[in-house]
FITOR-51713 format. One line per field, with one value per residue (C-alpha): residue number from 1; chain; x, y, z. Coordinates in Angstrom, 2 decimals, always signed. Layout:
num <- c(NUM ...);
cadena <- c(A ...);
c1 <- c(X ...);
c2 <- c(Y ...);
c3 <- c(Z ...);
***
This chain:
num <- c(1 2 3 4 5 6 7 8 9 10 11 12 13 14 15 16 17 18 19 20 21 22 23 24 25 26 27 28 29 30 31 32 33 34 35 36 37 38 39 40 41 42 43 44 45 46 47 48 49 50 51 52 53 54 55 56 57 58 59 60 61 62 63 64 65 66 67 68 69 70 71 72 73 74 75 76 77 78 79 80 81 82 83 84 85 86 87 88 89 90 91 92 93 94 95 96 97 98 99 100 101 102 103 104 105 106 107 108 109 110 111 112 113 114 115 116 117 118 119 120 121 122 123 124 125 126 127 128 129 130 131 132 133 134 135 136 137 138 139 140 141 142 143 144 145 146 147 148 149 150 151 152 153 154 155 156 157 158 159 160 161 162 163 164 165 166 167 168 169 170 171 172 173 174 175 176 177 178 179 180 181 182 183 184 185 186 187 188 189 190 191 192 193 194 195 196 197 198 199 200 201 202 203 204 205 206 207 208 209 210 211 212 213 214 215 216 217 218 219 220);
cadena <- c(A A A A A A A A A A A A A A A A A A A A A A A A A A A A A A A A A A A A A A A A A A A A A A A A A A A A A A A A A A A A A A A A A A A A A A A A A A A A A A A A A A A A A A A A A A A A A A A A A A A A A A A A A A A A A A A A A A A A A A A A A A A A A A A A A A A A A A A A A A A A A A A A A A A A A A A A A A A A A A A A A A A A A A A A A A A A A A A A A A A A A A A A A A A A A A A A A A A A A A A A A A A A A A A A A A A A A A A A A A A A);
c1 <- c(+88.12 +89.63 +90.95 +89.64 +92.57 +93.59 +93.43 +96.95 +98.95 +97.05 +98.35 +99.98 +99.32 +102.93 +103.04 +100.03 +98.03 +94.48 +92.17 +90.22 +86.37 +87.56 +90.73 +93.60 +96.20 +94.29 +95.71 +98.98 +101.73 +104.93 +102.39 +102.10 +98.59 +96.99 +96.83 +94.81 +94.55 +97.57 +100.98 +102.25 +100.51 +100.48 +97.23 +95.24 +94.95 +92.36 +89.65 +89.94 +87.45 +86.39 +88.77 +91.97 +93.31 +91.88 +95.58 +97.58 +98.19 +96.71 +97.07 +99.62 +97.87 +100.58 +102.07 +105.16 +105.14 +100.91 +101.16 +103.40 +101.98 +101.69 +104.70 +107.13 +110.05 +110.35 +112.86 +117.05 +116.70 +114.91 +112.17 +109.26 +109.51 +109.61 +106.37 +107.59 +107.44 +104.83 +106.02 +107.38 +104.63 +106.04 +109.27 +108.61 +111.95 +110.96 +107.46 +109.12 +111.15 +108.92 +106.72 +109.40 +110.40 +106.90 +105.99 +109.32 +107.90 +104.17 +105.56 +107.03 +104.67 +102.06 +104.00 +104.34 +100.64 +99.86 +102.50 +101.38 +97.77 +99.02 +96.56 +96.08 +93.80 +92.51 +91.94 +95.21 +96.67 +94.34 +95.89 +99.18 +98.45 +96.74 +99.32 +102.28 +99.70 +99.25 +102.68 +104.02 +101.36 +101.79 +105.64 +105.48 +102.02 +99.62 +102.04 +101.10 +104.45 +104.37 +101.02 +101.99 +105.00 +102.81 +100.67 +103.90 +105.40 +101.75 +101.98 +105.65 +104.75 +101.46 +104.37 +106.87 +104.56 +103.19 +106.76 +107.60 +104.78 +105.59 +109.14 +107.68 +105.57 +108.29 +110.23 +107.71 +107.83 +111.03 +112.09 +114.72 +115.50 +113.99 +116.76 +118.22 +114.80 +115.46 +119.10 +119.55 +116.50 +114.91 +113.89 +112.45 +110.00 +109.61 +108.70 +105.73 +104.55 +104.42 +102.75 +100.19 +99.05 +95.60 +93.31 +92.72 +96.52 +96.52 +93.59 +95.38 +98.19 +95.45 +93.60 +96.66 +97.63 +93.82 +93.88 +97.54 +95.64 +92.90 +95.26 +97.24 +94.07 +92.82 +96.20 +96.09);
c2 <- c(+111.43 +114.51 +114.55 +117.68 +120.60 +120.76 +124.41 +126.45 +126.45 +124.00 +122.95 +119.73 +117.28 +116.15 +112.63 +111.79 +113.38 +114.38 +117.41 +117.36 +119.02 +121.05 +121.99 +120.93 +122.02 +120.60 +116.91 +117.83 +116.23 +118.79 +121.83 +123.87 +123.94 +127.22 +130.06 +130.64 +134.07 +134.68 +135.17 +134.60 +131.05 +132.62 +132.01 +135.09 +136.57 +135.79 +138.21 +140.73 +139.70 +143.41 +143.29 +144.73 +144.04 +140.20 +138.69 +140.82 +139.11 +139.44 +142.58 +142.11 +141.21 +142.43 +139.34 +138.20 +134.70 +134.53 +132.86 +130.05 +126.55 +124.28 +122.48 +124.89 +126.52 +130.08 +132.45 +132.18 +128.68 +129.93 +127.20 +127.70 +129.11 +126.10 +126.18 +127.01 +123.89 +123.27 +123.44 +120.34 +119.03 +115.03 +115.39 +112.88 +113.63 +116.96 +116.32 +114.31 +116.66 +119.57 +117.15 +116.55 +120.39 +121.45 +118.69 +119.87 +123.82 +122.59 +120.24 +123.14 +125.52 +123.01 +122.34 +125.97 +126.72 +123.56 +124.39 +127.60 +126.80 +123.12 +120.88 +119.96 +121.11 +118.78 +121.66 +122.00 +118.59 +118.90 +121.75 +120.06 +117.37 +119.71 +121.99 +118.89 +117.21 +120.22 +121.89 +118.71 +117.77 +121.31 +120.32 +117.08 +116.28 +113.69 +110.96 +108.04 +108.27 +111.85 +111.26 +108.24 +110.79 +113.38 +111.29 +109.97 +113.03 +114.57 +112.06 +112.81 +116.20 +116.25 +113.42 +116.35 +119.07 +116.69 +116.70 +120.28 +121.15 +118.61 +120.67 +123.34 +122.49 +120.99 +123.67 +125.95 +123.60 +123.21 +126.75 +125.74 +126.33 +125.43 +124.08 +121.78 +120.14 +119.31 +118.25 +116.84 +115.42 +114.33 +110.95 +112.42 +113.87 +110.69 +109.34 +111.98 +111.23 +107.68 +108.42 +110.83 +108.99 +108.17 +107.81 +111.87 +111.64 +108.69 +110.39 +113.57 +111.47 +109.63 +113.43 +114.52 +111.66 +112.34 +115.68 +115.17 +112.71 +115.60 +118.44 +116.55 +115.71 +119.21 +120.54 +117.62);
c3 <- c(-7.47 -6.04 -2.62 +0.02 +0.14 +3.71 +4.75 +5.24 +8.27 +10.52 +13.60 +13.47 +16.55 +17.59 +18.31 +17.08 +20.19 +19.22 +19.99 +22.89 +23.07 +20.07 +21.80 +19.93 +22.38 +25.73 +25.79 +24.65 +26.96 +27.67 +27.65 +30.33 +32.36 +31.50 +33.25 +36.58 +36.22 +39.04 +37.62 +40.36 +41.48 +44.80 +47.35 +47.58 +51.08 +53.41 +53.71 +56.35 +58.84 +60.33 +63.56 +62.09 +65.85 +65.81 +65.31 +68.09 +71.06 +74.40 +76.40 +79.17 +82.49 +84.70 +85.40 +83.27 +84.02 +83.45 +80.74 +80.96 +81.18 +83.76 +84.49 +82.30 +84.45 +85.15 +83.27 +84.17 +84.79 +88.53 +88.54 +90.56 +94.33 +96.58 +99.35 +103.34 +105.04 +107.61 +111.01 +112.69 +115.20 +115.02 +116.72 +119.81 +121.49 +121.74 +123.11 +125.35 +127.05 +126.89 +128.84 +131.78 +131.67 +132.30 +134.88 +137.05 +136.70 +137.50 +140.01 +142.01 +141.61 +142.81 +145.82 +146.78 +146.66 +148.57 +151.27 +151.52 +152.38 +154.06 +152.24 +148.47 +145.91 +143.46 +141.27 +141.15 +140.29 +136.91 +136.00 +136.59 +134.44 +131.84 +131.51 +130.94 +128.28 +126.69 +126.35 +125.22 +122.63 +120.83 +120.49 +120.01 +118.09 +119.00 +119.23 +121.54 +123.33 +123.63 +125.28 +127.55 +128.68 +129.30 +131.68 +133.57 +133.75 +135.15 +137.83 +138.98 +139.00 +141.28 +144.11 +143.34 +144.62 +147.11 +148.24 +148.32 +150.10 +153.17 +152.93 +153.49 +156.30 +158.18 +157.83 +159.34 +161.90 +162.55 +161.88 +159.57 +156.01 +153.29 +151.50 +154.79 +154.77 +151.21 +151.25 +154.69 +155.70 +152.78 +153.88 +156.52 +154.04 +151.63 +155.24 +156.22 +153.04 +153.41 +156.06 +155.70 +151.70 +151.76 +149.16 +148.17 +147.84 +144.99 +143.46 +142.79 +141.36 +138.85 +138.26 +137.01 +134.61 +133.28 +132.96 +131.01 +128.38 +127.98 +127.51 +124.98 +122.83 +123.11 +121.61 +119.07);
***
């Protein structure tokens, strides 16, 4: 029986590979994928969205260092501007003497007025004893010892004007100075006052050690 004539020129499958869905070329290993249609095989753009702006960066607010984050240093190696420090309101040798400076000054001046008019005013030894509590505890904060010096200090204050003013009324007395009374005879006046102590006089001492405790919490 004759054999079928094979047509001319048909493609040949090399090593024995075999057509695929009627495409002799398809599973042919060592043949290049076919084309996409780019002849380039590079992605196609996106599509432009309508903002022809929408990429740009922000606007500049003003502020070149606005949009650093957290944490990141500032330009030149500057860092970040260190915050003032508060101001010092713990130092407790400081409250300490602004307590005695300000009981010597309210001493005196309490003294004078109550020599002047020859009796105390209890009025008077408060503000003593405010004034030291209070001047000290703005200094010195609200430190128990600053406030246990206050109240000392009040009460040396209030016998120092309690001492001036018996000065000054021996002096009147004895028409001499001042300032003899003081340095020469100065027993003389620890003794009047010895003497003439009575309870008003101790009160004074304990208004002003009071009033020193409530100045220094008001400032506190």
């Amino acid at each position: 029986m004759s054999q079928p004539v094979q047509p001319p020129n048909q493609p040949q499958q090399p090593f024995g590979g075999q057509p695929v869905d009627g495409n002799p070329y398809a599973g042919q290993p060592g043949q290049p994928a076919a084309p996409t249609g780019n002849p380039y095989g590079q992605p196609a753009p996106a599509a432009p969205t309508g903002n022809p702006y929408g990429q740009q960066p922000p606007a500049p607010t003003g502020n070149p260092f606005a949009s650093q984050q957290p944490g990141q240093s500032a330009p030149f190696g500057g860092g970040a501007p260190f915050a003032p420090a508060p101001p010092a309101r713990n130092n407790i040798l400081l409250g300490v003497l602004v307590a005695l400076g300000a009981a010597i000054v309210a001493g005196i001046l309490y003294g004078v007025i109550a020599g002047s008019i020859e009796r105390e005013v209890g009025y008077a030894a408060v503000g003593v004893g405010f004034l030291v509590g209070f001047a000290s505890s703005k200094i010195g904060g609200s430190n128990p010892a600053v406030i246990g010096a206050a109240a000392v200090f009040s009460i040396g204050a209030v016998y120092l004007g309690q001492l001036v003013g018996i000065s000054m009324v021996l002096s009147d007395l004895a028409q001499i100075p001042f300032s003899e009374v003081v340095g020469d005879h100065f027993g003389t006046v620890t003794e009047a006052w010895s003497q003439e102590a009575d309870f008003m006089t101790y009160l004074f001492l304990a208004l002003g050690a009071i009033a020193a405790v409530g100045g220094a919490k008001k400032a506190g």
